[in-house]
N, C-alpha and C positions, 0 to 999 in steps of 0.2 A: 850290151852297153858297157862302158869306159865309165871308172871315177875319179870326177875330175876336182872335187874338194867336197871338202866337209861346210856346209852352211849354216847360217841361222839366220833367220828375214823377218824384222820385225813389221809387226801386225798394226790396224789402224789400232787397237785397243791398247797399244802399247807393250803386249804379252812376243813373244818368239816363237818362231817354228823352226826346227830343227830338221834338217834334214840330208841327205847328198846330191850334187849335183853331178849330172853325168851325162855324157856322148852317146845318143842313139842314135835315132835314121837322121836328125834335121841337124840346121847348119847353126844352132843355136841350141847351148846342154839345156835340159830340162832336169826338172827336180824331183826329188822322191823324199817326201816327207815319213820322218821318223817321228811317230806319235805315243806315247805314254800308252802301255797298255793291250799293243798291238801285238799280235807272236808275229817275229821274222823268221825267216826261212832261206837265207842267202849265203848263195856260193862265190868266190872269189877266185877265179885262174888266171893264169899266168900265159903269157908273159904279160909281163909292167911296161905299159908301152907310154912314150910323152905323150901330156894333159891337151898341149898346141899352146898357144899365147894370146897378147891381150892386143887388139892394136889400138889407134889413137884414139876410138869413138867407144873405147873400154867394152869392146864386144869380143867375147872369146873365137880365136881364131883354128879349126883340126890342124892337127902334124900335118902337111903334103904325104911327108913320108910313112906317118905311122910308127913313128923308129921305136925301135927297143929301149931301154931303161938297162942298164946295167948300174949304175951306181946307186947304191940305197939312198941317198941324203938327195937326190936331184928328183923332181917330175917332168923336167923338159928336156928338150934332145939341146945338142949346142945351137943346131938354125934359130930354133924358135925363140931360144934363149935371148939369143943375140938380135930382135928384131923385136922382142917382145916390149909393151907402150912404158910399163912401168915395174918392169925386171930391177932397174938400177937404182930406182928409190928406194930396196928393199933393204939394199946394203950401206946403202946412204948415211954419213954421219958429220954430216953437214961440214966438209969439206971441201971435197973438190964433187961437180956435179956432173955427172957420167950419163944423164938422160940428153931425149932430143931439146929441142929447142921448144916445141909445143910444148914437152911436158914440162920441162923447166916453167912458159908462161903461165899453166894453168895450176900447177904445184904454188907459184906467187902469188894467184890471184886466189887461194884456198885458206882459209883460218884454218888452225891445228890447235888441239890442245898437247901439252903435255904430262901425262895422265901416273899414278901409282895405282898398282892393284897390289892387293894382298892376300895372299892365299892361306886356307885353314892353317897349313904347317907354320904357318907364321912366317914366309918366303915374300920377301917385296920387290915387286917389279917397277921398272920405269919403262916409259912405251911411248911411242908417240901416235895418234890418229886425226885424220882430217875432224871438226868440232861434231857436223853434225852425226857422226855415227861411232862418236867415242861409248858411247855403251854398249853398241852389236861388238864392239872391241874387245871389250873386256868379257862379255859372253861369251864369242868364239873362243877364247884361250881359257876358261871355265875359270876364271878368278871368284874368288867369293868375296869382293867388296871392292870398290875402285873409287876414285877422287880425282877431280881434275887440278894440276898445281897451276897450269900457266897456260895461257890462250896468246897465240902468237901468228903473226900475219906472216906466210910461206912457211914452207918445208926446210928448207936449210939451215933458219934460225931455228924450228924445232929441234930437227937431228943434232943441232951443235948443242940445245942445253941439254936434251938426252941422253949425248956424249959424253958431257962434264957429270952431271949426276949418275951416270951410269957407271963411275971409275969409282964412286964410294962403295966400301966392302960390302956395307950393309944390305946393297940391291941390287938384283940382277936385270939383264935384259932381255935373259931368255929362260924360261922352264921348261923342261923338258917332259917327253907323255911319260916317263915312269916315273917322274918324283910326284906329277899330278896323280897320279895311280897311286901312288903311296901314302897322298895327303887325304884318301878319299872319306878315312874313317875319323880323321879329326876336323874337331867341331872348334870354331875361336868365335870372341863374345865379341860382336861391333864396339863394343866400347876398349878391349882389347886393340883390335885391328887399329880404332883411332889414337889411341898414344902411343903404338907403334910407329904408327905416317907420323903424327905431331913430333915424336922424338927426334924422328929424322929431320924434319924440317927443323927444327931449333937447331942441330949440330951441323946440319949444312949453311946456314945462315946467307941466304943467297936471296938476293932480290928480287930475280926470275921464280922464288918461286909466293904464292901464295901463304897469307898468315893465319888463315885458316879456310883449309880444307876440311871438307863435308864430305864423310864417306857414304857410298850407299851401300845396303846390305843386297847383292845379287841370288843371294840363295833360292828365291820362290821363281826363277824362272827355268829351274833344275829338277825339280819335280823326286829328291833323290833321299827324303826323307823317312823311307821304310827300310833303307837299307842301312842295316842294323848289325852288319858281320861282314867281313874283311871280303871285298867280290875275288876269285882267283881272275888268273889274267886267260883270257882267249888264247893268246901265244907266247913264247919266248923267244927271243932275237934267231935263236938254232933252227925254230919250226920253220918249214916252209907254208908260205902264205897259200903257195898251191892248193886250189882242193879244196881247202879248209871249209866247213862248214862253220854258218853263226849263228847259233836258234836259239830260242827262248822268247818270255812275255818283255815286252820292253817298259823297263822301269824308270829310265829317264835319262837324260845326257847331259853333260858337263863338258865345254870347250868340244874338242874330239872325243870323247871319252863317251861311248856306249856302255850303259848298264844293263842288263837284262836277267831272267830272272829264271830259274827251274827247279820247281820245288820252290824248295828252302832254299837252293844254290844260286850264288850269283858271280856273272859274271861280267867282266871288264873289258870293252876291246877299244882299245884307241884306232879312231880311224883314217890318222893320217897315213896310218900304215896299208891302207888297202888302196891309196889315190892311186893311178895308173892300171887297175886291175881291172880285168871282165868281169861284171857281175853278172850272178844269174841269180833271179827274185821270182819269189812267189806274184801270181800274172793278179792277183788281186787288191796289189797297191798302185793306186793314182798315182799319173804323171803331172805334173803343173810344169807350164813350161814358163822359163824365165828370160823376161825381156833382154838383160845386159848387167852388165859388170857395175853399173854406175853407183850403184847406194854404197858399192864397198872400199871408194876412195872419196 
């Protein structure tokens, strides 16, 4: 089996499941849930071949080809790329509008919020996600607290105020897996976090954005509170991915970020880094297979 992302799918109870989605025998990836408390046992080989793409009906599509992966930063080959439903809203900043014409009308006919997460290190992001699954949002990227500032009708208007609050020094648009790995041992107080966001909004003074935002504290759906000493990291940009073994009791995940456990040792593996790889698993973790793309746009 092929890994095709890192998941999280929320539950009717409101809680998360965390887990990877991946390419086996059928024409639709099936999921392999990563559960608090489980020992893994998982190999990861090479080559890094493309994930495939989405088409209009947001169902994942296999490579024809198969193709190989050579550049790290990519999961798809240029074909899939270039045909894929919603490749171009990725880059989107509300500019000039690079998708089809369907998705352009279903992108208009979608509320968006435009959302601030804040992470431990005290790092503030601005993001944008369709309304109703602005909190699987912020769980995927492991933020520990998020607010929504502005709910807005289409995608184009969100990516342009995205774009304009995104040019302030104070916030990024993007975090990367090793400064999330680095924040993992600091702890910040919600009430910190919120006149952090508040700060900001008073110095941006901007009518797109809300005058008070309401942060939620995301930490209990992370399960990451026993870890008590710096995890080492699984790999270094030098290690090849080949081969690699992942073991240990699983302690809990954040965004991409595996925590696992042995002994006293723990350790860290971000798992964007393993998308495109064979996996080989222990044969006594369930499959659930997943209907389609939809919940995640």
């Amino acid at each position: 089996m092929r890994v095709v992302g890192v998941t999280w799918k929320l539950q009717d109870d409101e809680t998360f499941m965390s887990g990877l989605r991946v390419w086996k025998d059928g024409d639709t990836p099936e999921f392999i849930p990563i559960t608090t408390g489980e020992q893994l046992s998982l190999v990861f080989r090479s080559p890094r071949r493309c994930v495939g793409s989405v088409n209009s009906l947001l169902k994942s599509i296999r490579c024809p080809e198969d193709s190989i992966i050579l550049q790290r930063r990519n999961t798809r080959c240029g074909s899939c790329s270039a045909i894929d439903f919603v490749d171009p809203c990725i880059r989107c900043d509300g500019r000039t509008c690079l998708a089809t014409s369907d998705r352009r009308a279903q992108c208009d006919d979608t509320r968006y919020a435009v959302y601030l997460v804040v992470f431990n290190d005290e790092t503030l992001k601005v993001g944008v996600s369709s309304e109703k699954r602005v909190r699987t949002r912020w769980v995927e990227q492991g933020a520990d607290f998020g607010g929504v500032l502005h709910l807005v009708q289409g995608g184009i208007n969100a990516r342009r105020i995205e774009d304009r609050l995104g040019k302030n020094p104070k916030v990024v648009k993007q975090v990367r897996g090793e400064r999330k790995i680095r924040g993992l041992m600091h702890k910040l107080n919600l009430d910190v976090a919120q006149s952090i966001v508040e700060d900001f909004i008073l110095e941006t003074e901007s009518d797109e954005l809300g005058a008070n935002v309401e942060l939620e504290d995301l930490s209990s759906y992370y399960s990451l509170e026993d870890v008590d000493t710096r995890p080492h990291s699984w790999r270094s940009k030098n290690i090849p991915i080949d081969n690699r073994p992942l073991v240990g009791k699983v302690v809990g995940m954040k965004g991409s970020l595996l925590v696992t456990s042995l002994g006293s040792a723990f350790t860290v593996a971000d798992l964007k880094q393993v998308i495109g790889y064979r996996l080989d698993y222990d044969e006594d973790i369930i499959l659930l297979t997943q209907s389609g793309l939809m919940d995640f746009f």
